[in-house]
N, C-alpha and C positions, 0 to 999 in steps of 0.2 A: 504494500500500500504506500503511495507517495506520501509523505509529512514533507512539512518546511523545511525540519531539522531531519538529515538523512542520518544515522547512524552504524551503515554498513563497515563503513572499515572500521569503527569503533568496535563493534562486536565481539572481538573474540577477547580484546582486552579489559571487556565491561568485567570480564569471567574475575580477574585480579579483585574486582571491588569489594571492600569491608562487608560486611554483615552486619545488618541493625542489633543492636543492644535487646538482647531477651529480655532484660527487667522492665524498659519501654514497651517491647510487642505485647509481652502479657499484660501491664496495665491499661494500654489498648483495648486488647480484647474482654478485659475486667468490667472497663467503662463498658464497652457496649453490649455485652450481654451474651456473647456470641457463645455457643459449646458448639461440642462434637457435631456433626451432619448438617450444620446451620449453612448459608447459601450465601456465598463471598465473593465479590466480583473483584479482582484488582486488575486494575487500569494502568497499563503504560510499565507489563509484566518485567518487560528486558529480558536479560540474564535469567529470573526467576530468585533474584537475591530474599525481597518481602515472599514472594510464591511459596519457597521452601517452607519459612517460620511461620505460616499461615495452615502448609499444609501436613505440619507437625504436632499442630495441635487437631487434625482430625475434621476441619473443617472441608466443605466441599465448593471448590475452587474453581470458576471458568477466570482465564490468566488472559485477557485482552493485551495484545501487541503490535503495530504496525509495522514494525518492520522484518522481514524475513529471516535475515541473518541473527537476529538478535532472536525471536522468537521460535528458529530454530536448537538455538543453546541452551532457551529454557525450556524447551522440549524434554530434551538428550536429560538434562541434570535432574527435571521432575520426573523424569521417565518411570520408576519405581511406585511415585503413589497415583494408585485409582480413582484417587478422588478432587486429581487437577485435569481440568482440560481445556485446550487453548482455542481461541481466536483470534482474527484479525478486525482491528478497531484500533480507535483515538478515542480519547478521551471526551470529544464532542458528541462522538457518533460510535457509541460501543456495538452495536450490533447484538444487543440484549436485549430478553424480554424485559416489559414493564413490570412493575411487584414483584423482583424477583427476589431479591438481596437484604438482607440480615446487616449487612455490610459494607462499604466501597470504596476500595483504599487507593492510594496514589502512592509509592511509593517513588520519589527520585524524581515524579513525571511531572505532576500539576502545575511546574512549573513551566511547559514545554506546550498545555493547552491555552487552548482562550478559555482561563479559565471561569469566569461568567457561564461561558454555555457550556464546560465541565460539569458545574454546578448544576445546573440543568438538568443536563443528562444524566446525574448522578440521582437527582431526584424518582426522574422519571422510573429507573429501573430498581431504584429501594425498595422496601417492604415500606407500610406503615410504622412510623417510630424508629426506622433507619440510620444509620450512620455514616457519617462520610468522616475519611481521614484522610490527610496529606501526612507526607514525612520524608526528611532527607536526613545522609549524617553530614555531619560538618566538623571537616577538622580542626586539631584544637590549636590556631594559629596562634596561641600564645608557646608553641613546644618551641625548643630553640631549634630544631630541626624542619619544620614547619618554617618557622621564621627567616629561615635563607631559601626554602622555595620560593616564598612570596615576595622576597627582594628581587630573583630572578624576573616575576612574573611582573612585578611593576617596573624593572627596568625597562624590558624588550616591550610592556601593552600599559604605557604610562596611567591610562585611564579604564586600565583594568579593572570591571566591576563583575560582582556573583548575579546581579541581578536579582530575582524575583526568590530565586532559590534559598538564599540568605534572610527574605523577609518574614519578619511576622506577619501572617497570613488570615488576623483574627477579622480584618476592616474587609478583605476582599471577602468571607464566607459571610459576613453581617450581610454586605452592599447587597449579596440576591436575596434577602428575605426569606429564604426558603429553610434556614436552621436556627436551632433556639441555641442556647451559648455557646459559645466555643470554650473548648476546654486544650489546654495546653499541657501533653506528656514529654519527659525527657528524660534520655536514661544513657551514663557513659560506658561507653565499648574501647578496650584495648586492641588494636587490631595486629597480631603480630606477625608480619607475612616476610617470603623472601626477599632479601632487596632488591632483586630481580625483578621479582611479580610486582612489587609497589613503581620500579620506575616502568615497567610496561603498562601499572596503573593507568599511568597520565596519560597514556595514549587515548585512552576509552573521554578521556574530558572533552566534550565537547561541548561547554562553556569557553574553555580555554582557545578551545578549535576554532570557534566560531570568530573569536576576536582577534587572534594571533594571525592567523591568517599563515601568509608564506612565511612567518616567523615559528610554526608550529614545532618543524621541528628541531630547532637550532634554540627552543626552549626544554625540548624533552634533553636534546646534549648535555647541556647545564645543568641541568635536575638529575641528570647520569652522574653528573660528574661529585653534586653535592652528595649523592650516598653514597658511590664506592668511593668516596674519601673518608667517610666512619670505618672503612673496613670491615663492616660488620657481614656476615652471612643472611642476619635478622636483622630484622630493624620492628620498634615498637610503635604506633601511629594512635595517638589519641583521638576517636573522635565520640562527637556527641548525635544522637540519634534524637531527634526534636520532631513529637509528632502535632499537629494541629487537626482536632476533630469535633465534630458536632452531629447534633442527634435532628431527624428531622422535624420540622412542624408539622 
């Protein structure tokens, strides 16, 4: 399916990304009420990174994706449980029934819809008394190691911004009318991977992608060059996993 933002070559290195904080998923899931066989739609699947910790608690999962490559990985990776299965959709236009959903998450994505008519369409295919969540992680750019990425990243994209994905998201879920309060979970994750896989990480950024442009990858060199200078095999990466949800009217 065409999106604005293409994430094909992205794809195989979305697979490197952290994993949301379990003590954040399950108060998620606390709040809204969800158990076992309950009907959970997430939106804008990828990788299948939210997919997996959704479909560990037993929940029954259609995994909405637009793009091929990417929703091919989260295929392969959820391949095991019976109780995920995928389609093609955006977040404006999931290609789900109406009343279906218990649930309806975003993970890493809502920020990538218009999301107004997100919201919408999140309505649309809710149960009565529904819930919708966004969530992303965000690293903890006060680490010192953090800290000399981000001087790379404002050197080479002077007016380098996160956009949407960085905001608190409580004024854009009021503005449609369609949810009663916003409730705000947040829960921190160590994420401790090879340093390999963390600088193939940044391949899959396309925030970064998008604004760097022909500087893309002559920012990934530098960011190469920042970790194999700790020498390490590991590297540790704090991030915080910040969800924003609300129940419907």
């Amino acid at each position: 399916m065409k999106t604005e933002w293409d994430y094909t070559e992205l794809a195989d290195a979305y697979l490197k990304r952290p994993d949301y904080a379990q003590s954040a998923i399950d108060k998620m899931l606390e709040i809204a009420g969800v158990k076992e066989g309950d009907m959970v739609c997430d939106v804008g699947a990828g990788a299948a990174h939210l997919t997996l910790k959704l479909a560990q608690h037993g929940l029954h999962i259609w995994a909405v994706e637009p793009n091929d490559a990417m929703r091919a990985n989260g295929i392969k990776r959820t391949s095991q449980y019976k109780n995920v299965q995928w389609a093609e959709g955006v977040g404006e236009h999931t290609g789900m029934e109406e009343n279906q959903f218990k649930l309806v998450t975003f993970g890493s994505s809502f920020n990538v819809c218009n999301r107004q008519e997100a919201l919408k369409e999140t309505k649309r295919i809710l149960k009565e008394k529904g819930w919708f969540a966004c969530m992303w992680n965000h690293r903890d750019l006060r680490d010192p190691l953090q800290m000399k990425i981000e001087d790379i990243l404002k050197s080479q994209v002077p007016n380098y911004s996160y956009g949407t994905r960085r905001e608190d998201q409580t004024d854009v879920i009021n503005e449609s009318g369609l949810f009663q309060e916003v409730i705000y979970v947040e829960g921190s994750v160590i994420h401790e991977i090879l340093a390999e896989d963390f600088i193939e990480g940044w391949r899959s950024h396309g925030t970064v992608q998008r604004q760097s442009k022909d500087k893309f990858d002559f920012i990934n060199e530098e960011i190469r060059k920042v970790i194999e200078a700790t020498g390490e095999q590991y590297i540790k990466v704090p991030y915080t996993t910040r969800i924003w949800m609300a129940q419907l009217r």
